[in-house]
N, C-alpha and C positions, 0 to 999 in steps of 0.2 A: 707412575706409582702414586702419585700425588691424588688421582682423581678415583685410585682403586680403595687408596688406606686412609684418606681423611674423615675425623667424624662426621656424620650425616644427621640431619633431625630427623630425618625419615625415610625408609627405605626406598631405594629408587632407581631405574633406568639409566644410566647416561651412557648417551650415544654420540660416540667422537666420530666424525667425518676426516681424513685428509685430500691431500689434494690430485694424487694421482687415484688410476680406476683399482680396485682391489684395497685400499686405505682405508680402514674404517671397525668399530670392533663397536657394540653392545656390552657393557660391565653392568651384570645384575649386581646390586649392592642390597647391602643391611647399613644398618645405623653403623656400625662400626668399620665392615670391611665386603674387598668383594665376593660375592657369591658363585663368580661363573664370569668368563667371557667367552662373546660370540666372538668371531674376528673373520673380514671377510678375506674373501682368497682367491686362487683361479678357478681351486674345484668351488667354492662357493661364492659367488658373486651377485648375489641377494640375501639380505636378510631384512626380518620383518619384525618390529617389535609393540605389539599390542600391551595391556593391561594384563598379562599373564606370563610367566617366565619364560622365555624361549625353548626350554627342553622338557615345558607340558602338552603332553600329545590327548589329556581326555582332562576335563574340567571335574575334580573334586565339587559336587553341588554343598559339601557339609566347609568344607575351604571357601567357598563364596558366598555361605548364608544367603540366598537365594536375593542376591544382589544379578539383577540383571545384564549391568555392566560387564559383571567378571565371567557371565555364562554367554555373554555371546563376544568375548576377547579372543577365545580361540578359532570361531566362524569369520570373523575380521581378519585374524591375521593367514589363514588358510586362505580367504580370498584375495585378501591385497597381494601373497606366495604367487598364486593360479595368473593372477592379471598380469604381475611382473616377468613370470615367465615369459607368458605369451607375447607380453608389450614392450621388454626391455628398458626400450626407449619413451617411454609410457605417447606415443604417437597417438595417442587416443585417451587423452586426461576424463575426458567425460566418463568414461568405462571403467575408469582406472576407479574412481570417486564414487562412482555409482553403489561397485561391487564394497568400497571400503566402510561406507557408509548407511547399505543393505542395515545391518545392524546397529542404529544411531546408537551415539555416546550424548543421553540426556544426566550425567553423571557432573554435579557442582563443582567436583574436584579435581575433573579435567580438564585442564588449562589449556592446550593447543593440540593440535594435529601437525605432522609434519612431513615433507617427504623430500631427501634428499637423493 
């Protein structure tokens, strides 16, 4: 509850891992509270979370003011989807990175990549 309702400076992602397989949820946040959570599961046992909300299926171009970053957030996360299908166990990092990274993030205010 703590990580859903505390105030935020700024709106954001956070993605808890636990430690068995299926543990694990995405909390879109606002400044105040949360927006949405993904949570994974047995039917769903991938999820992916780019620079765009998890439940945008087409990139508003007048919502990203032709910020590059946030029009190819949805091409990123539809490929990192595709690789993890296929790769699970990401047994081929090369491909995994390649497909994730097809659309660099040359964005100042992206701090880290990650993938657990």
């Amino acid at each position: 509850d703590f990580l859903a309702n505390a105030s935020l400076i700024a709106p954001s992602y956070i993605i808890v891992g636990g430690v068995k397989r299926n543990q694990g949820c995405i909390i879109t946040r606002d400044r105040s509270a949360e927006l949405q959570r993904l949570e994974l599961s047995k039917d769903q046992d991938i999820i992916v979370q780019t620079n765009c909300d998890h439940w945008m299926d087409v990139i508003d171009l007048e919502w990203c003011e032709d910020d590059g970053l946030l029009e190819d957030s949805l091409i990123r996360k539809n490929d990192a989807f595709e690789v993890l299908l296929k790769n699970p166990t990401l047994s081929d990092p090369d491909d995994f990175f390649s497909k994730l990274f097809a659309c660099s993030v040359t964005n100042s205010l992206t701090i880290y990549t990650v993938v657990m």
